[in-house]
N, C-alpha and C positions, 0 to 999 in steps of 0.2 A: 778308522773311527776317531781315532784321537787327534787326526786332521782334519775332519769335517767339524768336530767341537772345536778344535781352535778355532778354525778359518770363521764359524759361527759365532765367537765371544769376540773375534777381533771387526766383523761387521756391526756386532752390535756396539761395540766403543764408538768406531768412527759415527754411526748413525746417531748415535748421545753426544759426542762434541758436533758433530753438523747442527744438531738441534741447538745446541748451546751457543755456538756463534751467531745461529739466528737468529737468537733471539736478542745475545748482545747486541749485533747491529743493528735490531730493530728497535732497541731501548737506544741507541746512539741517535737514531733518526728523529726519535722523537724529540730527544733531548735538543739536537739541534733545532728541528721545529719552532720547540719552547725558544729558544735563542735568539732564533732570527724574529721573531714577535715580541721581544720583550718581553712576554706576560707569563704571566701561566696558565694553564686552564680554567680555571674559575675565571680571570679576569676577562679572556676571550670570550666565554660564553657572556655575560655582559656587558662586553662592548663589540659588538658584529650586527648591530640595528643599523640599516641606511634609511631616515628616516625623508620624507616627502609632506611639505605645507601646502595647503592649496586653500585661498583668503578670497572671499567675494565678498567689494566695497561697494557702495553706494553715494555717489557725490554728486551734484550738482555741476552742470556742464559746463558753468563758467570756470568752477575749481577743478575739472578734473585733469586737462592737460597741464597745468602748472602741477597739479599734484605731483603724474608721471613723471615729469623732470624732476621735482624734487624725490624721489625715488632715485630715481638714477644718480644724482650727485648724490646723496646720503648711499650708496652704495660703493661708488669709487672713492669717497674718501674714509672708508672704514676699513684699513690695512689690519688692524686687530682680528677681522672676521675674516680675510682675505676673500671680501664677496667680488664675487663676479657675474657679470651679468651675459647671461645665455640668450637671453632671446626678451625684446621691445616690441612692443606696435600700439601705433593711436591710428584707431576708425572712424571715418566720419559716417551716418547712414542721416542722410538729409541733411538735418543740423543739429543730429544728438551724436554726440564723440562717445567711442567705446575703447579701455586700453587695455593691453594685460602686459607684464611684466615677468620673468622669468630670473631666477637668481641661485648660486649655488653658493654656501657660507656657511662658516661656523654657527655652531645652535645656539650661540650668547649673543648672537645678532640677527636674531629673529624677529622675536616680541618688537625691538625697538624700529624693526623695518613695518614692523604689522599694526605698530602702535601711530606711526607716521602716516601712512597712508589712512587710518580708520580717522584721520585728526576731522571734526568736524563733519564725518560722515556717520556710517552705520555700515556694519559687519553685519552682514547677511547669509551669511555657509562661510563655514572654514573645517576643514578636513585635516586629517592625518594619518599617513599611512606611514608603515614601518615594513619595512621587509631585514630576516634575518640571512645573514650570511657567511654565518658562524660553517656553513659547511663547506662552501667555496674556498673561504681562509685557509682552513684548515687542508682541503685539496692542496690548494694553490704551497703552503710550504712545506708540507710533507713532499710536492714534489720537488721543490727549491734543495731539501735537505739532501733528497736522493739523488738531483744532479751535482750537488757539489761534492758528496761523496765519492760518483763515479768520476768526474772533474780531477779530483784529487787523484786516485789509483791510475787516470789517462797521466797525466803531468808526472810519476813518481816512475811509470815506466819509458815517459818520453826523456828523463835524465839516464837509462842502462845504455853505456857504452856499447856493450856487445848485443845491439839490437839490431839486426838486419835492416836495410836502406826500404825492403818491401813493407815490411813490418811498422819501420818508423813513420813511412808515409800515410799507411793504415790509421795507425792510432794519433798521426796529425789532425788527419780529417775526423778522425772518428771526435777529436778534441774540438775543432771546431763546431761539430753539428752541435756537442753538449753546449758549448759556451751561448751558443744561438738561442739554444732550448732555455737558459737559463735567464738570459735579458729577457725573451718571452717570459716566459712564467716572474720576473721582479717587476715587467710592466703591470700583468694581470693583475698583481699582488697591488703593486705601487694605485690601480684604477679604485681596487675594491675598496682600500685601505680610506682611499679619498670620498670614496661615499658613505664608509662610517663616520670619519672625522667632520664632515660637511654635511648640513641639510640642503632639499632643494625648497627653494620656497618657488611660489606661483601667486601673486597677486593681480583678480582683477577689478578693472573700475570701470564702474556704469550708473548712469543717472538712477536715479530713483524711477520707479514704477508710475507714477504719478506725472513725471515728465514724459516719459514717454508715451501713456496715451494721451495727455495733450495734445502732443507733436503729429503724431499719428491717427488722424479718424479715418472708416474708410471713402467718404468722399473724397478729404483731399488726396487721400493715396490714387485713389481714381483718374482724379484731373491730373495729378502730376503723370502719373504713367499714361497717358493717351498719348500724348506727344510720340513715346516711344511705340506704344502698341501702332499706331499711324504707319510711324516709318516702318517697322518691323512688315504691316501687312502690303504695305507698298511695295516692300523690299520682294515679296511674297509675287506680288501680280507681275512686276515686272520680270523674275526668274521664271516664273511657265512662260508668258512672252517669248522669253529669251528661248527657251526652249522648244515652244513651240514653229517660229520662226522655220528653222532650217527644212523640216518636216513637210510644211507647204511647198518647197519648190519640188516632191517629190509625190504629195496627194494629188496636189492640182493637174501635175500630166496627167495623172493616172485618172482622176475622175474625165479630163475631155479624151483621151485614148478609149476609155470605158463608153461614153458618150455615143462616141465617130463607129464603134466596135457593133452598137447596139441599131444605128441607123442605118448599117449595111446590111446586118442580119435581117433587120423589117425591109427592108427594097427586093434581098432574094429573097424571103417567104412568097410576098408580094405577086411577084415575075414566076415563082413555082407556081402558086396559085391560077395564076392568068391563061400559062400556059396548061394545066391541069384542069382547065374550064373550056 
């Protein structure tokens, strides 16, 4: 009896330091977390916004491709914002130009890229979305913390002399898969970090409302696409042709074999008959 009360107060210690460690290590993990973020929590939860501009301008079609370029140069020379440009395109449809503009940058160089293109035009829609990713962050170094933890206790046993050759090679590799894990999870970290720190903005340009149905009635839209509708149905009559073609050298025996087939049937009716008379 007084072996089973031990054996039961010395289970219950070890299960109270297990709990204790675990939870030291998991106040360690944390702590690291906070570490590798620089911030603390308060600060995280208001900064993990990736915010997204989306600006619809209105210009005049003689200004608007010169605009685009000046976009684009006022974007390469703005090292401060470290903007970059994602994605360009100028459209022509007839002879009204349409462009849009794609840009990823610090949010102090926003307004003056939006302020640049609106010059002498009109802003017509401009949006803002924000997505949070205060959760993802916070994944992403909680798991950072726990590979470099495990990191650490691979490399503290890959230093014991008295480790067996099977064993060392083990926790080689098993050193290598973490260290892999870990450049993954600092790029993850390294992408998210850069959509907080950066806006995206989206600027596009298009003539005014007013030009455009100018440009655009639908007679002329009519006359201009005839030409096309023409060729298209031409393109049309000469593919059955084409198709049709080959099929002939195969109706045509068949209708005079059908023909020859039907004039010898009537000659013996005929000669039945004659003789049946």
């Amino acid at each position: 009896m007084r072996g089973a009360a031990f054996g039961v107060i010395v289970t219950g210690v070890l299960v109270a330091l297990g709990g204790c460690q675990k939870k030291e290590a998991s106040s360690a993990v944390s702590f690291a977390a906070q570490e590798a973020s620089g911030s603390s929590p308060t600060n995280e939860a208001r900064d993990t916004l990736a915010y997204e501009h989306s600006v619809s301008v209105e210009l005049d079609k003689e200004t608007l491709p010169e605009r685009l370029l000046e976009i684009e140069a006022a974007c390469k020379a703005d090292p401060a914002s470290s903007c970059t440009i994602i994605e360009s395109s100028l459209r022509w449809r007839e002879r009204l130009p349409n462009a849009s503009i794609r840009m990823r940058l610090a949010p102090r160089g926003v307004e003056g890229l939006i302020t640049l293109a609106n010059r002498d035009g009109k802003v017509v829609e401009r949006t803002t979305n924000a997505e949070d990713l205060a959760q993802p962050v916070a994944d992403t170094q909680r798991n950072l913390a726990l590979l470099g933890v495990h990191r650490d206790r691979l490399a503290d046993i890959m230093k014991r002399k008295d480790l067996p050759i099977d064993q060392l090679i083990t926790v080689s590799r098993e050193l290598a898969t973490v260290q892999s894990q870990i450049e993954s999870a600092s790029s993850t970290h390294a992408n998210l970090r850069r959509r907080i720190d950066t806006d995206l903005l989206t600027i596009g340009l298009s003539p005014p409302m007013a030009e455009i149905f100018s440009e655009t009635t639908p007679v002329s839209d009519a006359l201009r696409a005839s030409g096309a509708n023409f060729r298209e149905a031409l393109a049309m009559v000469i593919g059955f042709v084409c198709a049709l073609v080959p099929w002939l050298f195969v109706v045509l025996p068949g209708l005079v074999l059908m023909r020859m087939f039907w004039r010898w049937i009537g000659r013996w009716l005929g000669r039945f008959e004659r003789r049946a008379a």
